[in-house]
Each structure stands twice: as structure tokens, then as C-alpha cells.
C-alpha positions in Angstrom: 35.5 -7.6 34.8 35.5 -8.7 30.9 32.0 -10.1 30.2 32.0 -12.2 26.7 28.5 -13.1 25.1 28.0 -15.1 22.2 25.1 -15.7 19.7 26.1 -17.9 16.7 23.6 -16.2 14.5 22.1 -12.8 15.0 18.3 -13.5 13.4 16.5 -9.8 12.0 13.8 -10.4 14.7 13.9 -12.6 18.2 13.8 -12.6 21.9 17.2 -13.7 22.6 18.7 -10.4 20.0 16.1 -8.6 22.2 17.5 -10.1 25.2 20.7 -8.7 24.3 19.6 -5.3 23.3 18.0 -4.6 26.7 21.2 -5.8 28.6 23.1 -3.2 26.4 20.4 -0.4 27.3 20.5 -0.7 30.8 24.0 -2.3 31.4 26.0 -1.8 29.1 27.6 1.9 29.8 29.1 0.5 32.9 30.4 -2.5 32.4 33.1 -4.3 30.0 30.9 -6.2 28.0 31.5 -7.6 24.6 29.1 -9.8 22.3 30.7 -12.0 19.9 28.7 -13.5 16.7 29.7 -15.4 13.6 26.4 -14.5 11.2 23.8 -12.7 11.9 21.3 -9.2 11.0 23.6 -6.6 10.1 20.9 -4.0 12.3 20.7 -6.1 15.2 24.5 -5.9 15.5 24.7 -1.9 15.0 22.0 -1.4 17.5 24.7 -2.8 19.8 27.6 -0.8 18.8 27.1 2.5 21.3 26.9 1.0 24.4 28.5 -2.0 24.4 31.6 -3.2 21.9 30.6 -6.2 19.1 33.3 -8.4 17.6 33.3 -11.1 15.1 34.2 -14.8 16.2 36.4 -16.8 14.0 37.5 -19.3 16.4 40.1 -17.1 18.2 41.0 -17.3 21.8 39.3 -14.8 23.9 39.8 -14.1 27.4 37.4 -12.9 29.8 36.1 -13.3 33.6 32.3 -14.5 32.2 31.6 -16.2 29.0 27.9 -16.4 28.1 26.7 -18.4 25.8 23.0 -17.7 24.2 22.4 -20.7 22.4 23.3 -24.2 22.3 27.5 -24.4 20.8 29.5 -26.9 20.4 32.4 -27.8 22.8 35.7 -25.8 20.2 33.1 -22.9 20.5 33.3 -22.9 24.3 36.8 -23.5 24.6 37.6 -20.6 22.6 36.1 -18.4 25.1 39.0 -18.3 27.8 36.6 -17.7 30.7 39.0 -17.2 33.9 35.7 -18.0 36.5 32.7 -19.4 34.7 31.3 -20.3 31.6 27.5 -19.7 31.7 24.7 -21.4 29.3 21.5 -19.5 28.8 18.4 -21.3 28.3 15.7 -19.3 26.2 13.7 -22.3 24.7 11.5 -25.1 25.9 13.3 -27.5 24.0 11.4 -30.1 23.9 8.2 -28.5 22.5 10.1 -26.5 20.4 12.4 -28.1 19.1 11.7 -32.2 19.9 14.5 -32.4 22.1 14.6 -35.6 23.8 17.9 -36.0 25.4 20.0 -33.0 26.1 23.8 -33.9 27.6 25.1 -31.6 30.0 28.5 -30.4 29.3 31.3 -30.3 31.6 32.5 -27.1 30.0 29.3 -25.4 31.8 29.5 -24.3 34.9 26.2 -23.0 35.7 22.6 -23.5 33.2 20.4 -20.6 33.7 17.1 -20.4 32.3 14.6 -17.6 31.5 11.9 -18.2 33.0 11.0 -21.4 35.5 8.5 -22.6 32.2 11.9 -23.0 30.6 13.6 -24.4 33.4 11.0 -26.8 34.2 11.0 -28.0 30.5 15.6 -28.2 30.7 14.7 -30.1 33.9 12.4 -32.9 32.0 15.2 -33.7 29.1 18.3 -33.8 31.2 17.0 -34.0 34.8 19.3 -30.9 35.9 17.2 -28.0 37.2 18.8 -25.0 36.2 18.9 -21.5 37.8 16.1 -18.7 36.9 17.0 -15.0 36.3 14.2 -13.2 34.3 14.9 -11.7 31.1 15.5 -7.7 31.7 13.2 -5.5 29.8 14.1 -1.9 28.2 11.2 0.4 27.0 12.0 3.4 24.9 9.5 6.3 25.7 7.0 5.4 22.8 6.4 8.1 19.7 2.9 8.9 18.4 2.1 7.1 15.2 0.8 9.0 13.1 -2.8 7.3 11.8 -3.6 8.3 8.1 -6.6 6.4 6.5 -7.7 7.2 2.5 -11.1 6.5 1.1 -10.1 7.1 -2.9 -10.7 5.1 -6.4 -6.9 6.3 -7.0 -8.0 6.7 -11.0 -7.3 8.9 -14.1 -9.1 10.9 -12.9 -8.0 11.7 -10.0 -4.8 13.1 -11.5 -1.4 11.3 -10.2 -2.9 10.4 -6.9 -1.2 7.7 -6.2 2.4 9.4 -7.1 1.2 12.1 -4.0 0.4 9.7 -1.5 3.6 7.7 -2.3 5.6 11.2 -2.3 3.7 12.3 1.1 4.4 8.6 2.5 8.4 9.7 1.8 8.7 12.5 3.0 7.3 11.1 6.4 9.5 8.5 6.5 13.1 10.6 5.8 11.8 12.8 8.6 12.0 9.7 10.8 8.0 9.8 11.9 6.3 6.6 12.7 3.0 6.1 10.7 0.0 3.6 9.9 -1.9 4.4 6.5 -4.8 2.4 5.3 -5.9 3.1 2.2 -9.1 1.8 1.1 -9.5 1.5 -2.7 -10.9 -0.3 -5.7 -7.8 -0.5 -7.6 -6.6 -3.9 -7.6 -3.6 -2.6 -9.7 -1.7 -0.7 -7.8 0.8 -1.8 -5.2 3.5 -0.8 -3.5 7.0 -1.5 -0.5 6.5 1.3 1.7 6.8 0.6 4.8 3.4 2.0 6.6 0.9 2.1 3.8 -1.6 -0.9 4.1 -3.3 -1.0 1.0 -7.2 -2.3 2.0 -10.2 -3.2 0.0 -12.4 -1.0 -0.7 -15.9 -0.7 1.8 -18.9 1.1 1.9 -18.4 1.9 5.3 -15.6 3.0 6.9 -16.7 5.8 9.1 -15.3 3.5 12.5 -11.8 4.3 10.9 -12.3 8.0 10.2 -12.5 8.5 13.4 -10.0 7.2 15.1 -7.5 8.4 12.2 -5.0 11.5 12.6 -6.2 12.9 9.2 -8.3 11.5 6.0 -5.7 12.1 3.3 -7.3 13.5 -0.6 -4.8 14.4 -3.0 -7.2 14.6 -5.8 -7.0 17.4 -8.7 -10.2 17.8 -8.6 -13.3 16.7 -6.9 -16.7 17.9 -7.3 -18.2 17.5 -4.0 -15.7 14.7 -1.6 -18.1 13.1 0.6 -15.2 11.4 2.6 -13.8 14.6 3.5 -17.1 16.1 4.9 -17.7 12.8 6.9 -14.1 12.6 7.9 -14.4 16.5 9.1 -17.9 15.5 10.6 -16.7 13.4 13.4 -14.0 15.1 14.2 -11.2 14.1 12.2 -9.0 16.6 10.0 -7.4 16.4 6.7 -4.4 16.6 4.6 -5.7 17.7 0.9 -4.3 19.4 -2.4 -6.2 22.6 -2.8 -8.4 21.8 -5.1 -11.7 24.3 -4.9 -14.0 21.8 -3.4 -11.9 21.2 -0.4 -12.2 25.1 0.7 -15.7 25.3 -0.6 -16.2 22.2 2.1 -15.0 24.0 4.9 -11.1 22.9 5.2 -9.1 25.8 6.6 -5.3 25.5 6.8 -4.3 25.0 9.9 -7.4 24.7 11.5 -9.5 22.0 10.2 -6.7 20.2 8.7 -3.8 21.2 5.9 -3.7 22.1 2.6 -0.7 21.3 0.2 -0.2 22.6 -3.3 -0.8 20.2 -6.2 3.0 20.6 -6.6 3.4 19.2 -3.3 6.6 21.3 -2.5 4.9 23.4 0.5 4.7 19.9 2.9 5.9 20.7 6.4 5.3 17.2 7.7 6.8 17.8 11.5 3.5 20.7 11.7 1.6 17.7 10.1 3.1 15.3 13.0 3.3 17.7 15.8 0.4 19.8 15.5 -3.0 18.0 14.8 -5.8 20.6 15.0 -8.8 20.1 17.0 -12.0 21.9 16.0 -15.8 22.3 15.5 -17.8 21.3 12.1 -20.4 22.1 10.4 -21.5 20.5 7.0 -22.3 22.4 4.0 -25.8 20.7 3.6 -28.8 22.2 1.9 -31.5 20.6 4.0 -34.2 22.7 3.5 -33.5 22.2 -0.8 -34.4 18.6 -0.5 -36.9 18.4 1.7 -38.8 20.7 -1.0 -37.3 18.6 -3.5 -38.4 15.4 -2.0 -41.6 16.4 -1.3 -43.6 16.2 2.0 -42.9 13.2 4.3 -45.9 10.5 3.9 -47.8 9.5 7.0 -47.0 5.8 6.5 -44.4 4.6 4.2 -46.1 2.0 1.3 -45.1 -1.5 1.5 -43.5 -3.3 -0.6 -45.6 -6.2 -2.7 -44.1 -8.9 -2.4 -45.3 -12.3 -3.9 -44.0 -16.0 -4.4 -43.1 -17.5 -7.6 -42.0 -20.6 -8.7 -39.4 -21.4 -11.6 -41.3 -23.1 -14.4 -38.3 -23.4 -16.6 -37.2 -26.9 -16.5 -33.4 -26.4 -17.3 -33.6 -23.4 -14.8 -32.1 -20.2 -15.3 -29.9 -17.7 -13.8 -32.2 -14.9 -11.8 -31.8 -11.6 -13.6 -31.8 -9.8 -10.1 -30.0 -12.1 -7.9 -27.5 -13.5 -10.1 -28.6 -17.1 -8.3 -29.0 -20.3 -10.5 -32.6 -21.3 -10.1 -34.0 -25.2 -10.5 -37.1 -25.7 -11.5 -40.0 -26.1 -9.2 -37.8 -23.9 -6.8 -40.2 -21.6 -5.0 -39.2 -17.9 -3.6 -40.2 -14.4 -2.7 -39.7 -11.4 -4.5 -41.2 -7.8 -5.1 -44.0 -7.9 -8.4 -41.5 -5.8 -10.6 -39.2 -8.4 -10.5 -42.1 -11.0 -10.8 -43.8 -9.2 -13.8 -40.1 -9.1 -15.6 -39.5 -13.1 -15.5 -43.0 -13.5 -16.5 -42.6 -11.4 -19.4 -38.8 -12.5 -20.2 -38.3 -13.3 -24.2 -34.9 -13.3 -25.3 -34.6 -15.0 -28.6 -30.9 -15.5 -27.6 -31.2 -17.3 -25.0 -32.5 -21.0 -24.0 -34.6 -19.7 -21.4 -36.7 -17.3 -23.4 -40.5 -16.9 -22.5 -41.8 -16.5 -18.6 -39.2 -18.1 -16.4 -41.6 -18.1 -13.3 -45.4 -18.2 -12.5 -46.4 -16.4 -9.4 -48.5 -18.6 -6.9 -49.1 -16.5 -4.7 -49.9 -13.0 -3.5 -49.1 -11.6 -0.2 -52.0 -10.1 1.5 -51.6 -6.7 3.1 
């Protein structure tokens, strides 16, 4: 039997050229099927090409058993399908709430309306008071591939060396091996951007530790760092890492191969299918030197001082901007803050500025 489906237009994303796929997946190696477009996603249409055959329609005459038609067409488009038992519309919309459709004329060139799903149906049934068949759209899962989760906590700056021309190299090499991967990469360089396809460039935060660990690997491809606090928390929970050898990596603890991997700043010695395939799990222990600050810190107080706080109250009539807050103050405005920054505004005299002299005047100490 010669089974003929059309879509007008093949879009790059969309459940009816999903629709399609799936019925090449799982029918398509048995069956004489054929799918017929005029424009369309040139990937959409390849995906097609091993398992079931994909022409291009130019109005020709084409004879088949079934003709299926995915969309709405107009009646020269059906007649050019040749169908020897039935031609069969699809129904993948709610037309009316997608599209406004009011009135919807049933074609004598049909011979059967199937919908999707009875939502759809239901919806065909309200414009054109025809209820349609309902045969659920088949659904084809490919057994899923790890993605690999990379996350980067970095300034990406001079001096950091070329950085940024690692992680894009590294991001490559990932992608011509064909392996699936998320990146984030927090950073305070609003400069930088970049195309490829799995880095997510993110702005920068102070805490980040909730995506550490449930990364794959931190990622540092620094010349040089002194100490890398992101790679000892990243370690800490758990989490190994992909670094260039610079000294404070090993001094940190990173072994290759066991805590995470260790590239050359060349970055010619990248195996990224171990990377992929072989995340290590281990045990960690900081480098801290505890007992060095607690002597350097001194002994731990019995009760912590409080802070003295009093309220103030701008006296400047024009207001000013608070030198601690940043905040535009009015005058008579009354607020809290520690004495330090009390005893500052009080003795504030810049000869430059049109709010020189004491800006507040406290009015009241807290008691404690």
C-alpha cells in the first residue's frame, strides 16, 4: 500500500514535524510511506530520509492508496494526490482558539477528518458541526544521553590569561565529539559573549554553591591562581573539576583522574569521552589551616559586643545623598544607623559640595 503525506511547510520546530518523525521511527521500515513538502526546515526533512522516502511537491500527479494531508490545503493541492481509496485530513489545532477560526467548510475531497486528540475534535466539532474521528498522536523516545553539567565561577580577565579562548576551545571539542552539555558560567564580564550552543553565560553571584553541586565538574582554566576558592568548595561537596595545571590546583588537592582532570595550558592533552564517560567519585579534604587563625584571631569572646546603634535625623534642608547607603535623604527624615556612621555625617565638611557641614543630628541613643 503507497501511503502519501503532505505538510506544506516543514517549520525548524513543531508537533505536527514531530508527528511525523515518530511515524517514521516506528512505522516507517515497513511500510511504503512517502512525505511530500513544498518549503520547509532543511533538518526536519533529513531526519526523515532513512526510514521513510521524502519528495518535493510541485503540483505533480501522485498516485497512492492513502493521501494524508497535515494541514489545511487548498482543493489543486488535494487533487494532485491521486488517492485510489481515501484522502484523509489531520486535525492538529484547535482552530478556533488558535487561529480565530469561525467557520470551517468541509470539503468534499475529504473522506474522513481525524483529529489528535478529542480537545481538538471537540473544538473541529464547534466551527463546522462535523465530529471528526480521534487517533492519538504516536510518540517515539530515543534512549536519552547524559548531559554533561559544567558550571564556571571566574572574572574571565587579563589576568586570568586567555580564559575565555579555553573554555570556548573545551566547549568545541565537546560538541565535534557529539556530547550533549549545559554550561553556566557565572561572570562579571559584561563584555564577553558568545553562539555556542550549551554555554549559558549568567551573572555573576555570591553564592552559587546550590549549582556546584549538582554540576558534573567546576571548570578553571586559569594561568594562574593563588589560592581558587571555587575549586576547594566545588571539591568540598563533592563535585570534581576540569583545570589547567597551574600549581595551586595540585597544591589544592586535584588529582588527575581522581578528583577531577587536569589539562595542559596548551590544551592539546583533552580526552573529552574520559571527561564524559568517566566522572570520578571521591572523598575531600580541604587544605585549611584552622588552628593558624584561631591563634590569629584571638580567643573566642563570651558574648559578642553589640552594635550601637542610634537615630538621626537629616538637618540638611536640600537633603543629601547618604555616604553609606547611597539613598537620597529629605530633610527631617529620621533613621537608624551604627555611631561610626553617625559621628561621619556629623563631622562631614566638604568645601565641594553644597551639603558641607553635619548632615544629621542624632536624637537619640539606643540603650543597651
Amino acid at each position: 500500500m503507497e501511503i502519501a503525506f503532505y505538510i506544506p511547510n516543514f517549520n525548524n520546530i513543531g508537533g505536527v514535524e514531530s508527528w511525523i518523525y515518530y511515524i517514521s521511527r516506528i512505522y516507517g521500515e515497513k511500510r511504503n510511506i512517502t512525505v511530500y513538502w513544498c518549503t520547509g526546515d532543511e533538518k526536519q526533512i533529513d531526519r526523515l530520509k532513512d526510514k521513510i522516502k521524502v519528495r518535493k511537491f510541485y503540483y505533480q500527479n501522485i498516485k497512492c492508496d492513502i493521501a494524508i494531508f497535515c494541514a489545511r490545503v487548498s482543493n489543486s493541492e488535494m487533487l494532485a494526490f491521486k488517492a485510489r481509496k481515501e484522502r484523509i485530513q489531520f486535525i492538529h489545532a484547535c482552530y478556533s482558539v488558535a487561529y480565530g477560526v469561525k467557520n470551517y467548510e468541509i470539503s468534499p475531497l475529504i473522506n474522513r477528518y481525524i483529529a489528535v486528540s478529542q480537545t481538538a475534535a471537540d473544538d473541529f466539532y464547534s466551527i463546522t458541526g462535523y465530529m471528526p474521528e480521534v487517533i492519538h498522536n504516536p510518540i517515539y523516545i530515543e534512549k536519552p544521553r547524559k548531559v554533561l553539567k559544567l558550571i564556571s565561577a571566574t572574572r574571565i580577565s587579563n589576568d586570568k590569561g586567555s580564559i575565555w579562548e579555553k573554555m570556548k576551545l573545551f566547549a568545541k571539542k565537546l560538541i565535534a565529539a557529539d556530547i550533549p552539555f549545559i554550561w553556566l558560567v557565572f561572570t562579571n564580564n559584561t563584555n564577553i559573549t558568545t553562539d555556542i550552543k550549551g554555554i549559558i553565560l549568567m551573572k555573576s553571584e555570591l553564592k552559587i554553591i546550590d549549582y556546584i553541586a549538582e554540576a558534573d565538574y567546576l571548570v578553571q582554566f586559569s594561568k594562574t591562581e593563588a589560592d581558587c576558592l571555587s575549586l576547594k568548595e566545588s571539591l568540598s561537596v563533592g563535585t570534581p573539576v576540569l583545570v589547567t595545571n597551574f600549581a595551586a590546583a595540585i597544591e589544592n588537592g586535584v588529582v588527575d583522574g581522581e578528583t577531577g582532570y587536569i589539562f595542559n595550558m596548551e590544551m592539546d592533552n583533552i580526552d573529552v569521552e574520559k571527561v564524559y564517560n568517566q566522572i570520578p567519585k571521591f572523598k575531600y579534604t580541604p587544605n585549611t589551616s584552622d588552628k593558624e587563625w584561631k591563634t590569629l584571631l584571638g580567643p573566642e569572646l563570651k558574648r559578642k559586643p553589640k552594635e550601637k546603634i542610634v537615630k538621626v535625623q537629616c538637618i540638611k534642608m536640600e537633603g543629601f545623598r547618604d555616604p553609606s547607603t547611597g539613598k537620597t535623604r529629605k530633610y527631617k527624615e529620621k533613621w537608624e544607623c551604627p555611631i561610626e556612621e553617625a559621628e561621619y555625617m556629623i563631622n562631614y565638611n566638604n568645601p565641594n559640595s553644597f551639603t558641607n557641614g553635619p548632615l544629621v543630628d542624632i536624637i537619640e541613643w539606643e540603650r543597651w
